[in-house]
VOGU-3710 file (C-alpha; in Angstrom, 3 decimals, decimal comma):
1> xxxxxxxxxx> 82,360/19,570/215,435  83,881/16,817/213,965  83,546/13,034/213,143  83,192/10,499/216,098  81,807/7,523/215,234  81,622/4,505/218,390  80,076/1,509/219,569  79,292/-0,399/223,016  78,078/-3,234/224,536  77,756/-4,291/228,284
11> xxxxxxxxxx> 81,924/-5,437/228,118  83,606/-3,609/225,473  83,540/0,054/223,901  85,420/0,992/220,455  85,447/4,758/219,757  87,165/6,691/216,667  87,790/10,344/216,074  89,291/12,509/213,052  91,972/14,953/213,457  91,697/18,235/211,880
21> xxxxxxxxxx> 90,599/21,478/213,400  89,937/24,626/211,418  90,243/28,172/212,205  86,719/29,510/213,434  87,838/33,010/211,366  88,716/31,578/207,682  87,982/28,311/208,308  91,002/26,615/207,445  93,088/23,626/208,709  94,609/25,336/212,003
31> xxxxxxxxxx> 95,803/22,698/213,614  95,447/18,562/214,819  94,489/17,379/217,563  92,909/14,166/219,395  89,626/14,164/220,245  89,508/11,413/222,882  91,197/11,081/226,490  91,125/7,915/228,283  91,401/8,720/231,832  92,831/5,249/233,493
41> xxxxxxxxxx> 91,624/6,301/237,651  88,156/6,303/236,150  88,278/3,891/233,021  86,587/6,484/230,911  86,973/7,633/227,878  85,851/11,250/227,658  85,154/12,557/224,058  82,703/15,633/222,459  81,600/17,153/219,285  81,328/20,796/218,897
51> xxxxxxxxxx> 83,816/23,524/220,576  87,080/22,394/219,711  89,685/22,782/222,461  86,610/22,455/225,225  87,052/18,659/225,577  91,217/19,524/227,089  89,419/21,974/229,727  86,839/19,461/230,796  89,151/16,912/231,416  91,360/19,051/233,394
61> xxxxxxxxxx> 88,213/19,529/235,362  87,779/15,927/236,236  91,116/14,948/236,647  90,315/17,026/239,751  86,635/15,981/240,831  86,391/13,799/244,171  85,009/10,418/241,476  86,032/7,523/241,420  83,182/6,041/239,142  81,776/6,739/235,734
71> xxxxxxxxxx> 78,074/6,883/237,888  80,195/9,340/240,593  81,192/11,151/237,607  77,892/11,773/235,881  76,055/12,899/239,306  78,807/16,484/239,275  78,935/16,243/235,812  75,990/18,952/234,774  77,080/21,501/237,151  80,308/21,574/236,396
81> xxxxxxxxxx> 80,139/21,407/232,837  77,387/23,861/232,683  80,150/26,556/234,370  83,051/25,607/232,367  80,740/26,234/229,416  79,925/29,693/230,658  83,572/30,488/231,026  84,973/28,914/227,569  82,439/31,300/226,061  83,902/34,190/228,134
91> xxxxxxxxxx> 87,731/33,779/227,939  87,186/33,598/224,141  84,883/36,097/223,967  82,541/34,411/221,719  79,276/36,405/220,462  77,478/33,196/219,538  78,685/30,092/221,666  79,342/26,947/219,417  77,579/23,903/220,552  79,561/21,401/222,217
101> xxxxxxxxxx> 78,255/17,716/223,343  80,456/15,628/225,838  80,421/11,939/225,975  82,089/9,647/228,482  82,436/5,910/228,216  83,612/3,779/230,551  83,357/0,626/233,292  81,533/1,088/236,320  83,555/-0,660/238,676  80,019/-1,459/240,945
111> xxxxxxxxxx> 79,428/-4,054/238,033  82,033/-4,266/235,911  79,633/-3,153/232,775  80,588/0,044/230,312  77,809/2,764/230,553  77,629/5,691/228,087  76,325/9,189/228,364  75,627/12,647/226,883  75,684/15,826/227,700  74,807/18,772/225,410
121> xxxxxxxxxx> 74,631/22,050/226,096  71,377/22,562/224,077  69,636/20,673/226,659  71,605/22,594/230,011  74,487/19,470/229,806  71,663/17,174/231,489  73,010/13,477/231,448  71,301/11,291/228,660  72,015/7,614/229,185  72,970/5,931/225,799
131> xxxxxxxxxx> 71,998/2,735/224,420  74,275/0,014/223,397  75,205/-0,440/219,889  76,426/2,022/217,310  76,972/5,965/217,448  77,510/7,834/214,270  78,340/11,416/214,464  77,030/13,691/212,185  74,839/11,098/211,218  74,979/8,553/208,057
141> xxxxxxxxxx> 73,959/5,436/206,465  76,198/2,483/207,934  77,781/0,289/205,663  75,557/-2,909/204,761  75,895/-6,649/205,901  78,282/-7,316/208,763  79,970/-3,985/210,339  83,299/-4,447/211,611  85,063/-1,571/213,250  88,012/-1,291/212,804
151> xxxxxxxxxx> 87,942/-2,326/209,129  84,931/-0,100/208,011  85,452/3,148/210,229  87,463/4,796/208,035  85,153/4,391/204,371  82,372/5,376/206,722  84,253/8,771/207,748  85,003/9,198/204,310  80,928/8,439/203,609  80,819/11,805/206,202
161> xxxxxxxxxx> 82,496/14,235/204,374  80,576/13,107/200,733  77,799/13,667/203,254  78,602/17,036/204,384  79,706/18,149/200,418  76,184/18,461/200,226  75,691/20,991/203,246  76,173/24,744/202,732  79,967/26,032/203,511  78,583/27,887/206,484
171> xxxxxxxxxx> 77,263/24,635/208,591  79,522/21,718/207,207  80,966/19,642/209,818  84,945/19,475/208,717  86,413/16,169/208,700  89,912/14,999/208,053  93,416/14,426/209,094  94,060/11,271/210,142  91,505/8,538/212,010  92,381/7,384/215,840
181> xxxxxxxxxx> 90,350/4,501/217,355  90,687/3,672/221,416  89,334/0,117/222,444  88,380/-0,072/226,177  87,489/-3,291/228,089  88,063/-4,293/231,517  91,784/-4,911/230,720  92,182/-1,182/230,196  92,211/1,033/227,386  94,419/0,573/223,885
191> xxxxxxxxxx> 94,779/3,448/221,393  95,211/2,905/217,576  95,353/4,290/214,174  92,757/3,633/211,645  93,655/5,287/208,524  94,850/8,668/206,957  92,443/10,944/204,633  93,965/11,469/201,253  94,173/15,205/201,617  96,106/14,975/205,135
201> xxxxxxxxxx> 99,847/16,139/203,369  98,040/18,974/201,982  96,374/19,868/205,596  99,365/19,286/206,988  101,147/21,749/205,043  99,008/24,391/205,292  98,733/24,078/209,356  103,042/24,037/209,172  102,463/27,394/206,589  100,419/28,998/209,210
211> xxx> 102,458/28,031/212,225  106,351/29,993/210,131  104,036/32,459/208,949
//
């Protein structure tokens, strides 16, 4: 799991992700990554917290569903993420499954309006409709007064990690790297970056250590 902090209204969806993935074994930086795919045939943005490298297999699952709707899309969307699930856990032979939620984010093309849902696997990946407004994942105190985006995304990630300082080694949520936003509206989809974490050169040397070791 990592940061993913987003918002939505009926036209417009902003979403923003961190970077950095750790080794599950010593739970070091392993490697970056992005943690949100727009996919353009279905103007959806597809994102998750939990399982890292899951999100790349379910999108490679839906870039081959019959769909052609975010609604189309959450009617197979249980079943199908529900058996990738069971075979993630088996090709990497996991003893204890990590948790994994999905999220996709897009226009409906029946009314031109951005719907948002949830699927975790706690709950057997059954679709949970989302609310306009704003998502903070793991959860913290938004800034006060006026929130804009864009400009306070990346104090609020760094508002996560004081957050998750206080959480035993064992179940803190790693955040870091660098800070991607996507901004979708009926236009399409533009992707951005936010901000860098001050400890990204020494991530990033440790993941190039790793890879010439």
């Amino acid at each position: 799991m990592s940061s993913l902090i987003f918002y939505s209204d009926q036209k417009q969806a902003l979403v923003a992700t961190d970077t950095l993935a750790l080794s599950r074994e010593s739970r070091e930086p392993a490697y970056f990554t992005s943690r949100a795919i727009y996919v353009p045939h279905l103007k959806t943005i597809v994102t998750s917290t939990g399982a890292d490298r899951f999100m790349e297999q379910w999108f490679s699952v839906i870039n081959q569903l019959p769909v052609n709707d975010i609604h189309e899309l959450n009617s197979q969307s249980p079943e199908n993420l529900a058996r990738l699930f069971d075979w993630f856990n088996s090709v990497n032979a996991y003893e204890h499954p990590e948790p994994v939620t999905v999220y996709h984010i897009g226009f409906s093309e029946k009314d031109d309006m951005i719907y948002a849902f949830a699927y975790s696997y706690s709950d057997g990946f059954r679709p949970q409709p989302l609310a306009y407004g704003l998502a903070i994942l793991p959860p913290c105190a938004p800034p006060e007064g006026n929130f804009t985006f864009i400009e306070d995304v990346p104090g609020l990630m760094v508002k996560q990690r004081e957050e998750q300082k206080k959480v035993e080694p064992g179940k803190r949520i790693p955040i870091g790297g660098e800070i991607y936003g996507m901004y979708l509206s009926t236009e399409g989809c533009n992707s951005f970056k936010l901000g860098v974490f001050d400890d990204y050169p020494a991530d990033r040397e440790k993941v190039d250590l790793k890879r010439s070791a």
